[in-house]
C-alpha positions as CSV (number, residue, x, y, z in Angstrom):
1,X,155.7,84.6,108.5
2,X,155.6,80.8,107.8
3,X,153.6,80.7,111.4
4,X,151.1,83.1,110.4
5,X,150.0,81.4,106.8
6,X,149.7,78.0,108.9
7,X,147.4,79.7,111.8
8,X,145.4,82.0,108.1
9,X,144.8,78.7,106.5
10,X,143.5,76.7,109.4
11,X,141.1,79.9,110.3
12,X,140.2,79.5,106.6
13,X,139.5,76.1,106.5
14,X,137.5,76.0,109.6
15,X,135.4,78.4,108.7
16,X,134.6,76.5,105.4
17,X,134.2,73.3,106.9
18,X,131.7,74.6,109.9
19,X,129.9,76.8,106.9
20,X,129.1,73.7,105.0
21,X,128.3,71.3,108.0
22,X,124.6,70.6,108.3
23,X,123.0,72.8,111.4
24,X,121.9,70.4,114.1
25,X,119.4,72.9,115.2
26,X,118.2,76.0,114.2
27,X,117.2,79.4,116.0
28,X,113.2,79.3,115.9
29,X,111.1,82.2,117.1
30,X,109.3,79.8,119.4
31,X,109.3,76.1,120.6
32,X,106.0,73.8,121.7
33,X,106.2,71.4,124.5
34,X,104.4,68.0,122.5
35,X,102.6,65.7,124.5
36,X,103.1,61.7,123.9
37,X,103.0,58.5,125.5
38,X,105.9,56.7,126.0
39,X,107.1,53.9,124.5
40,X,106.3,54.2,121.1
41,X,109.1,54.3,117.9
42,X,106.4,56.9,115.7
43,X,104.2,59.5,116.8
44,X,102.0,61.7,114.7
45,X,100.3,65.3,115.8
46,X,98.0,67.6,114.0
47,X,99.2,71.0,113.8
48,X,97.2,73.7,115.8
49,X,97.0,77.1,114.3
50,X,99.4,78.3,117.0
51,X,102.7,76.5,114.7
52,X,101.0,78.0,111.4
53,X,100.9,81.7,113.2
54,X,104.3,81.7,113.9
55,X,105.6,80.0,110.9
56,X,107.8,81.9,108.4
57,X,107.1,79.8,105.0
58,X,104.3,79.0,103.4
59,X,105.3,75.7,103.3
60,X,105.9,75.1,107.2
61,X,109.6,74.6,106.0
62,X,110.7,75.8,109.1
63,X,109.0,73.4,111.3
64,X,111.6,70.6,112.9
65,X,111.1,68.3,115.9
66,X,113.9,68.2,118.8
67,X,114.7,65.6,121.6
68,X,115.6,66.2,125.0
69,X,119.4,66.8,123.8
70,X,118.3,69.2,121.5
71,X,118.7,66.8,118.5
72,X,116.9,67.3,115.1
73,X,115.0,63.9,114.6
74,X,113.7,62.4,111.1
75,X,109.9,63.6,110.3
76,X,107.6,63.6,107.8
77,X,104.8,66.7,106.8
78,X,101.5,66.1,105.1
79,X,99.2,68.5,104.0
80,X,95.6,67.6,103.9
81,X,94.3,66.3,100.3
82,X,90.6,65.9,99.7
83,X,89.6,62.4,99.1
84,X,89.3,60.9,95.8
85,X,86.0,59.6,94.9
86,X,83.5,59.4,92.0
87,X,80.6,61.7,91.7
88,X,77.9,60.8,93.5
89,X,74.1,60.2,92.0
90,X,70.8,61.5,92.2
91,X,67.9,59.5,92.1
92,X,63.8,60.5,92.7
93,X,62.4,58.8,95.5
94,X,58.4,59.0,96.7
95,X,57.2,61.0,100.1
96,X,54.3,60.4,101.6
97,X,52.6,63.5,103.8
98,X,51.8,62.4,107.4
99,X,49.5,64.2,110.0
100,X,51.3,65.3,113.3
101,X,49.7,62.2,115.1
102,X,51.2,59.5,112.5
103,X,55.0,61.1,112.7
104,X,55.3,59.6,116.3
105,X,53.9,56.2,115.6
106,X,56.0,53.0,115.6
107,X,56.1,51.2,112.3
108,X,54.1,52.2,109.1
109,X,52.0,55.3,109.9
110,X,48.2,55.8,109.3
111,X,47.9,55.9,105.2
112,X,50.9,53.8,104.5
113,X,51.4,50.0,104.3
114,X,54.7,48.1,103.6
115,X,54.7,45.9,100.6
116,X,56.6,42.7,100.8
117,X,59.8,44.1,99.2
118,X,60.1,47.2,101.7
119,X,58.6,49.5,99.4
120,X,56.0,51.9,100.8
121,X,52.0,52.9,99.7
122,X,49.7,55.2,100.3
123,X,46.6,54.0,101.8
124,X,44.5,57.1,101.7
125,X,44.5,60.4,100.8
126,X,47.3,62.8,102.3
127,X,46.2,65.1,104.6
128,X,46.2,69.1,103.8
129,X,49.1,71.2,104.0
130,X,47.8,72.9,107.0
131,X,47.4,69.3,108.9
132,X,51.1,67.4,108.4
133,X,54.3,68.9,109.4
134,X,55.9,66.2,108.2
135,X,57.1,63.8,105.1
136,X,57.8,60.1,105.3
137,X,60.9,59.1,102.4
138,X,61.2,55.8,101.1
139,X,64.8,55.6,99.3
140,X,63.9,52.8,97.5
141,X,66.7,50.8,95.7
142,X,69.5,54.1,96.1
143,X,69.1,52.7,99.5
144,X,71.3,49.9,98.6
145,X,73.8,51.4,96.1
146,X,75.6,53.9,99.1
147,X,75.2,55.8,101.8
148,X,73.0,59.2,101.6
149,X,74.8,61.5,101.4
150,X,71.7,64.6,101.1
151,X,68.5,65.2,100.0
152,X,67.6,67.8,97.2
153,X,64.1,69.4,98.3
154,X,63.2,71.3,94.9
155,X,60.2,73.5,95.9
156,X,57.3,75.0,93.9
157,X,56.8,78.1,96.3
158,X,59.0,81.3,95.0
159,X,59.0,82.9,98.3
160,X,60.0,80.2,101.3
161,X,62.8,80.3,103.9
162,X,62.8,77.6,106.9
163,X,64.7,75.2,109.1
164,X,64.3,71.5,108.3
165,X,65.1,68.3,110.4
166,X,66.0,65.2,109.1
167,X,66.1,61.4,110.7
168,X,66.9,57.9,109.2
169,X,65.8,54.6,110.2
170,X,65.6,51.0,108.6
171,X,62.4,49.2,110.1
172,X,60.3,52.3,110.8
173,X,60.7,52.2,114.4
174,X,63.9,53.0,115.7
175,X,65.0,57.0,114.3
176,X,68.4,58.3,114.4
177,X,69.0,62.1,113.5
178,X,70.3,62.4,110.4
179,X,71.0,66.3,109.5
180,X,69.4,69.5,109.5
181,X,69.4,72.4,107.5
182,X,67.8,75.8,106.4
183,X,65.9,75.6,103.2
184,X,65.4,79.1,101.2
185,X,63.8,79.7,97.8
186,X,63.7,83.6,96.9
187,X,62.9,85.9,93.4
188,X,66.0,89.0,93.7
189,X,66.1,91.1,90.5
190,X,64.7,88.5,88.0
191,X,66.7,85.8,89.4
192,X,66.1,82.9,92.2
193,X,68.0,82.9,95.5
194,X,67.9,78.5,96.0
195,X,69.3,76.8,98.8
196,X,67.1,73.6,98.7
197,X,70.4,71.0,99.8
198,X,69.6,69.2,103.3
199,X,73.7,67.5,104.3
200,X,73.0,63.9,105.5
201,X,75.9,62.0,108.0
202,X,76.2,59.1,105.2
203,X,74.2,56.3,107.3
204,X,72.5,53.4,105.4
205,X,68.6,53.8,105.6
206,X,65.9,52.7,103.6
207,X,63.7,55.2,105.3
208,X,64.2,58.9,106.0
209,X,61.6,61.3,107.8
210,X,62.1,64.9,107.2
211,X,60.1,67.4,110.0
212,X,59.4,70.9,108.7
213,X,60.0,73.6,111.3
214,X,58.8,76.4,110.0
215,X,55.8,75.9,108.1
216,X,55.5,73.3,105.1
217,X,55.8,74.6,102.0
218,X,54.6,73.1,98.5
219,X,57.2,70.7,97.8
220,X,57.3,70.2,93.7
221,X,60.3,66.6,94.2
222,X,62.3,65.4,96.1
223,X,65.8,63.7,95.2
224,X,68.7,61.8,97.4
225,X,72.1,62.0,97.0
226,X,73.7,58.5,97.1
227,X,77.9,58.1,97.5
228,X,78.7,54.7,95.5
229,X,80.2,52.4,98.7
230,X,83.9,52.4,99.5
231,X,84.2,56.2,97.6
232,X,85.8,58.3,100.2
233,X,83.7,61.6,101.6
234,X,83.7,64.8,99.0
235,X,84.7,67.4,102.0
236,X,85.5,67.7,105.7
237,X,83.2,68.5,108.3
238,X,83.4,72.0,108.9
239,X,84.1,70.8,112.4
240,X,86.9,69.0,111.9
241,X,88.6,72.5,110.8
242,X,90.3,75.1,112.4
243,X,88.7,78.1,112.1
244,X,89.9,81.9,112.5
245,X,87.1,83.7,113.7
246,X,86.0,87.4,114.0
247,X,88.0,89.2,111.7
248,X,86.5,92.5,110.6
249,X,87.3,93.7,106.6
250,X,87.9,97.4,106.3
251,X,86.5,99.7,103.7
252,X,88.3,100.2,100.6
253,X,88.8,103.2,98.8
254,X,86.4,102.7,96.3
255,X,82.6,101.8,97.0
256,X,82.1,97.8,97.7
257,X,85.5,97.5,98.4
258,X,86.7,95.1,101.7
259,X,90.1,94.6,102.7
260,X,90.6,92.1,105.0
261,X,94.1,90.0,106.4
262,X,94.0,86.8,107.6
263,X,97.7,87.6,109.5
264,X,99.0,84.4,108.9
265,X,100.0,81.8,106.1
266,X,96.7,79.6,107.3
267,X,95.9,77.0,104.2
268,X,92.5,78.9,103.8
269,X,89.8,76.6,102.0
270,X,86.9,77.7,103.3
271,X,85.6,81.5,103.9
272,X,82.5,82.4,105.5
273,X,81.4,86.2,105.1
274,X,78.9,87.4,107.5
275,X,77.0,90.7,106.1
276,X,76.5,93.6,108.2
277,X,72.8,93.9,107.7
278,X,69.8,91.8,107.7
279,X,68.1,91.1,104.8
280,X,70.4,92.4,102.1
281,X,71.7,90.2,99.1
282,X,74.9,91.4,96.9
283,X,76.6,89.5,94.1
284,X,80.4,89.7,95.2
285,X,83.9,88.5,93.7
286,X,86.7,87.5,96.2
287,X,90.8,88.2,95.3
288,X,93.8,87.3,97.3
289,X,97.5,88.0,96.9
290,X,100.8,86.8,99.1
291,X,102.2,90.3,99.3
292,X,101.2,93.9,99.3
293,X,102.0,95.1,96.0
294,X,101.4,92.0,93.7
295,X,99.0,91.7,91.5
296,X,95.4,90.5,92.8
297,X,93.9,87.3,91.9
298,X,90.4,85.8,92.0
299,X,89.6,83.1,94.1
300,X,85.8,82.8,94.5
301,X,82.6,84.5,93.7
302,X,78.9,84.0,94.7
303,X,75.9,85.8,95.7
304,X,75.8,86.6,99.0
305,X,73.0,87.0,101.4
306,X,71.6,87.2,105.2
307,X,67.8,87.1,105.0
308,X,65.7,87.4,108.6
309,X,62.0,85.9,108.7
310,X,60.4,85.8,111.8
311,X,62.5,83.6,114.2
312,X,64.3,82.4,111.3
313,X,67.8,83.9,110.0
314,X,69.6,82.5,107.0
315,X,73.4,83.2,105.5
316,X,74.8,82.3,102.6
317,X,76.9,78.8,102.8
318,X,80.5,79.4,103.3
319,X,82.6,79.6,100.2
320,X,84.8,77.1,99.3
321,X,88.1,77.6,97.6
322,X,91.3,75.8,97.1
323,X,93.8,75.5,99.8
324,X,95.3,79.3,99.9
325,X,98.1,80.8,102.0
326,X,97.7,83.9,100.8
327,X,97.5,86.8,103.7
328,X,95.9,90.0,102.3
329,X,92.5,89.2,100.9
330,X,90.1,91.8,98.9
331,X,86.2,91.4,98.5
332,X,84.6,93.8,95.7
333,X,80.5,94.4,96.2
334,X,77.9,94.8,93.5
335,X,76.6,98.3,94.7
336,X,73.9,98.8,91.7
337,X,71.5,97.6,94.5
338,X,73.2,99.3,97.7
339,X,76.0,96.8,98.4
340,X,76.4,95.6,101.8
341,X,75.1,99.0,103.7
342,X,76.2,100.5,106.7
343,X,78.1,97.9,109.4
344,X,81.1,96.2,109.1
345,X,81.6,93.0,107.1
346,X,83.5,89.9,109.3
347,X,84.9,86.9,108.4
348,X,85.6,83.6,109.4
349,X,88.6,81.7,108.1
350,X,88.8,77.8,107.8
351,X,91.6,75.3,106.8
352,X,92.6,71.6,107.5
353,X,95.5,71.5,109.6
354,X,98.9,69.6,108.5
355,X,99.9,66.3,110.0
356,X,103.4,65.5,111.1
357,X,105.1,62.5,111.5
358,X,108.1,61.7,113.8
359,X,110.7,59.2,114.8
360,X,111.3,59.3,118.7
361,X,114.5,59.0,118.2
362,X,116.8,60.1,121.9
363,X,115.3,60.9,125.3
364,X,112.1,63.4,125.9
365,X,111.4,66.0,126.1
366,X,110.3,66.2,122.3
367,X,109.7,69.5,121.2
368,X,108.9,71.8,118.2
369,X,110.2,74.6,117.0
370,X,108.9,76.9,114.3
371,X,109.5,80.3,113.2
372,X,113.1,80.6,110.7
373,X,112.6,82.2,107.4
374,X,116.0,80.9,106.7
375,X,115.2,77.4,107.3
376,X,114.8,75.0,104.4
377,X,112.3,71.8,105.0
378,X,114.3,68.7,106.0
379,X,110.9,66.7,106.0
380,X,111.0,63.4,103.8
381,X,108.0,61.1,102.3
382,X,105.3,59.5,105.3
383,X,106.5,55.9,103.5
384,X,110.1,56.8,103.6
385,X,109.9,57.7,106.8
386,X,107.8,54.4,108.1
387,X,110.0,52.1,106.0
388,X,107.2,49.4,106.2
389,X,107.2,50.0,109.7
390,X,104.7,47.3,111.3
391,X,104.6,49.7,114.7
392,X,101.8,51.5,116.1
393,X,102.2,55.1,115.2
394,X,100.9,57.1,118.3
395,X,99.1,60.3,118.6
396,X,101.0,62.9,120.7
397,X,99.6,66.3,121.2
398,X,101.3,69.9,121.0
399,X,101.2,72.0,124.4
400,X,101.7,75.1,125.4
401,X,104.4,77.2,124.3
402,X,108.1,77.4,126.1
403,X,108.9,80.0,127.9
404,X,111.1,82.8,125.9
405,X,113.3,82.5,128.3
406,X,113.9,78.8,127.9
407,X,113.4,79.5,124.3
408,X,116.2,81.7,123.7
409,X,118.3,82.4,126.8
410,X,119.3,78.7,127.1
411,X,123.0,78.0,128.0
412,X,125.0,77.5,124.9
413,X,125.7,73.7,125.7
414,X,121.9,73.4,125.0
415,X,121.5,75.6,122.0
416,X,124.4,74.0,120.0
417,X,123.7,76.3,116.2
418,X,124.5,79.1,118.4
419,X,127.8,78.0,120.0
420,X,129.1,77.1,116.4
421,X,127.7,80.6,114.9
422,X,130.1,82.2,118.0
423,X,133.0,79.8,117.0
424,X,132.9,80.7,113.2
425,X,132.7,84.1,113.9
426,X,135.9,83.9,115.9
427,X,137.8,81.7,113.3
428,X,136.5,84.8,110.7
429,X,137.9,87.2,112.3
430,X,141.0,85.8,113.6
431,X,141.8,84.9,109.6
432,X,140.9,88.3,108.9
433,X,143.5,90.0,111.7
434,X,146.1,87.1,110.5
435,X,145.7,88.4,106.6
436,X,146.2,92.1,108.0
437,X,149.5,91.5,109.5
438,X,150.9,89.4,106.7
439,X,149.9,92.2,104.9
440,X,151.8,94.7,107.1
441,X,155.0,92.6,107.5
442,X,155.1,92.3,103.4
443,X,155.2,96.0,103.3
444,X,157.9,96.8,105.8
445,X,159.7,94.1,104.7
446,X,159.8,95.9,100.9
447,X,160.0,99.3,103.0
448,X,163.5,98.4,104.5
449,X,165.1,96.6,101.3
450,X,164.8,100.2,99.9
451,X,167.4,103.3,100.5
452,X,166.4,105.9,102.6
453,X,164.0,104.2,104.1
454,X,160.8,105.1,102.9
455,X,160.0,103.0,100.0
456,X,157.4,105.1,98.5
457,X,160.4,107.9,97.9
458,X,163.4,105.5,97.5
459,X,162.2,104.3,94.4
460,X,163.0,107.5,92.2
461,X,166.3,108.2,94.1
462,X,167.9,104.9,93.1
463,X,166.8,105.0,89.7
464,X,168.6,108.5,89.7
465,X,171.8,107.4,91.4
466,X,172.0,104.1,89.1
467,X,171.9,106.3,85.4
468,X,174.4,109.1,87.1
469,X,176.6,105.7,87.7
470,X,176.4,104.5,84.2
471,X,177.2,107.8,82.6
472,X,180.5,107.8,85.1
473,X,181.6,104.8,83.6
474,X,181.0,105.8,80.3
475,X,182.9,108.5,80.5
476,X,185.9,106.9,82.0
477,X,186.0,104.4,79.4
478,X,186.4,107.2,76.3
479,X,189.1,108.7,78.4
480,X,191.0,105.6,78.5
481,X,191.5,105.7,74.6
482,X,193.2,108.6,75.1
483,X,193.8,112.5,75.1
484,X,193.0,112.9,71.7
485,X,189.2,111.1,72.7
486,X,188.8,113.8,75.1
487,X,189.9,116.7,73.2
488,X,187.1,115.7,70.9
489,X,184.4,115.9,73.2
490,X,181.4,118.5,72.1
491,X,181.5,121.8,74.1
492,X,177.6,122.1,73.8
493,X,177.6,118.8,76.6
494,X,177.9,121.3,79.0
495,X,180.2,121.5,81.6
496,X,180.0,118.0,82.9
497,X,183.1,116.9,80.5
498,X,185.2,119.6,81.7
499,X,184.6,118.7,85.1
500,X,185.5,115.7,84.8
501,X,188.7,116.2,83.0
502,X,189.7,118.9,86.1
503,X,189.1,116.6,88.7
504,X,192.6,114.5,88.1
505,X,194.6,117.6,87.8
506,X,193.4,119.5,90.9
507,X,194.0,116.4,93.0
508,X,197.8,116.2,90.9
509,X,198.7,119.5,91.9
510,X,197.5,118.8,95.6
């Protein structure tokens, strides 16, 4: 007995002790080869949408980066943040019309001197609007308060829609490009479709020339965006984003009703909706919600449009949202005006990815694993992590996937959570089969202390034994005190008394 409680509490306290140990490595759904130099202490990598597809949190709590030995090693997890900055400013600059022959022409163009402080003037009249195809922009002073960041083209025709190209230059002579865009001024339904914002790629320029592509249209002022120096960028280059492409919503059961799923928990910040028809405009309201059966919220809504003219075919800009990892996404149609049609409505999906951080601590290969619901982030601060570090931090890249096999079919000596799952699962149930047989020793052990064996049914017989004993011994004791006692005995006892009294005289006469 003494034997089995010492094995019980060791299984016991094994079990404990491996339960509440820290798991040097988890089982993940799939691991990525990463790519690195060596020689470096930190590396950083940008995760690809491969990681967030397989991840089980919304969080990416389930991400961890292994060596060679198949190690956990100390990283750090950033989500992207927009930059802070301060609004940016508008000020009204002068254009100057040029004819076709004058765009080309090194320094100031036919019409237009250069004062002494930079500042342009016209020299004649400008030409009609059917002889220039393009505009000459002197920034002015804005010039040297930031970079340009757009121009605002406000436009006196109702009706216009075409592509406009932008370049920048400082003396007039040399012309880098600068931006492009598709201008579009339209009257729906007593209102006014506008899109008059031309994106700029920040350069310093005193002068901008902006070449009109399809057709020049009466232009009523023109305005340029300046970003105050050392303010950091508003947003990210759409193509500095990953993107999830081609995903076709599905028809609701109501009319202008889309349901679409982006599949994954992608950090969604940017949606672009692509109608099924040309030249169809529809107010719409965009919801999202983590999982079916919660309540939908709203994320976004604008008007949204696909207008063809000629050559020329123009969308709505993408809408732009808070970072969302929401999966199950609903759009809801104005239909007073026919909605979106006939055709199928497909979206494209955008986000900035997450940066992680690592320590190479051990020997390569460095890998990472994703894909445990289970799995709580281990991830601390990027400054904790550096510790004032003065070492380069290198950029490694994540590669292909490992094989399944490799993945999950590795030898135990290499997968080191699952070895200790098998060992605690021993140590369970060898405590439980030790508890059973203390058990079962305990109750033969009460079984054979008890007459006739069977302890359930000894019980009652030894209580009735015991009280037949004690009335015996009473009964001797009145007999002791003499005949006279026994004479005295009540007849309605029964005839136990007289029994007893016999017993001494039969055995006399024998």
């Amino acid at each position: 007995m003494k034997h089995l409680l010492k094995v019980t509490g060791w299984c016991v306290a094994f079990v404990c002790a491996g339960a509440a140990a820290p798991a040097c490595a988890e089982d993940f759904a799939r691991r990525f080869a990463l790519q690195l130099e060596e020689g470096a202490a930190y590396y950083t990598v940008t995760l690809p949408a491969a990681v967030y597809a397989v991840s089980q949190r919304n969080d990416l709590g389930d991400v961890r980066v292994f060596n060679g030995a198949g190690e956990p090693v100390p990283y750090s997890l950033e989500a992207p943040r927009e930059a802070a900055r301060t609004p940016p400013s508008l000020h009204a600059v002068r254009w100057f019309p040029l004819r076709p022959a004058s765009a080309g022409q090194a320094g100031a163009p036919l019409g237009v001197t250069i004062a002494s402080d930079g500042s342009l003037r016209a020299t004649a009249a400008p030409p009609g609007r059917a002889q220039h195809d393009t505009d000459l922009i002197d920034a002015g002073q804005a010039a040297h308060e930031g970079r340009a960041s757009a121009l605002v083209v406000h436009l006196r025709d109702d009706n216009y829609q075409g592509r406009v190209a932008v370049e920048s230059s400082d003396d007039l002579r040399n012309w880098q490009a600068a931006g492009d865009a598709q201008l579009l001024k339209v009257s729906y339904n007593g209102s006014t479709l506008s899109q008059d914002r031309i994106e700029l790629n920040g350069a310093h320029a005193r002068y901008l020339r902006m070449h009109w592509l399809d057709g020049v249209p009466y232009v009523e002022s023109i305005d340029v965006e300046v970003q105050a120096a050392g303010a950091g960028r508003a947003q990210l280059p759409d193509s500095q984003r990953e993107w999830r492409e081609g995903i076709v919503a599905r028809a609701g059961p109501k009319a202008g009703e889309y349901f679409f799923s982006t599949g994954d928990p992608y950090p969604v910040d940017r949606l672009r909706l692509t109608l099924p028809q040309p030249n169809t405009v529809a107010p719409a309201v965009v919801y999202s919600r983590g999982e079916l059966g919660a309540a939908w919220r709203e994320v976004s809504s604008a008007t949204l449009f696909r207008l063809h003219n000629g050559d020329v075919e123009q969308h709505n800009p993408g809408l732009q949202l808070t970072p969302d990892t929401d999966r199950h996404w609903r759009v809801v149609v104005d239909t007073r005006n026919g909605g979106l049609g006939s055709g199928a409505l497909t979206i494209a999906a955008g986000w900035r990815p997450a940066t992680l951080t690592f320590v190479a601590r051990g020997a390569a290969p460095f890998t990472i694993g994703v894909g445990n619901a289970s799995a709580v982030s281990t991830a601390v601060g990027r400054d904790e992590l550096l510790m004032g570090a003065s070492s380069v931090i290198a950029t490694a890249r994540v590669g292909e996937p490992l094989a399944l096999a490799q993945n999950a079919d590795a030898p135990l000596s290499t997968n080191p959570d699952a070895f200790r799952r098998y060992v605690l699962w021993a140590a369970l149930l060898l405590a439980v089969g030790s508890l059973a047989a203390i058990a079962w020793r305990l109750g033969r052990s009460v079984s054979h202390r008890l007459p006739g064996g069977d302890g359930a049914a000894a019980v009652p017989g030894a209580m009735e034994s015991g009280l037949a004993d004690t009335a015996v011994g009473a009964t001797d004791a009145v007999g002791t005190a003499g005949g006279s006692s026994r004479e005295a005995v009540n007849p309605a006892a029964g005839g136990a008394a007289s029994d007893i009294e016999a017993g001494p005289k039969r055995e006399s006469n024998t």
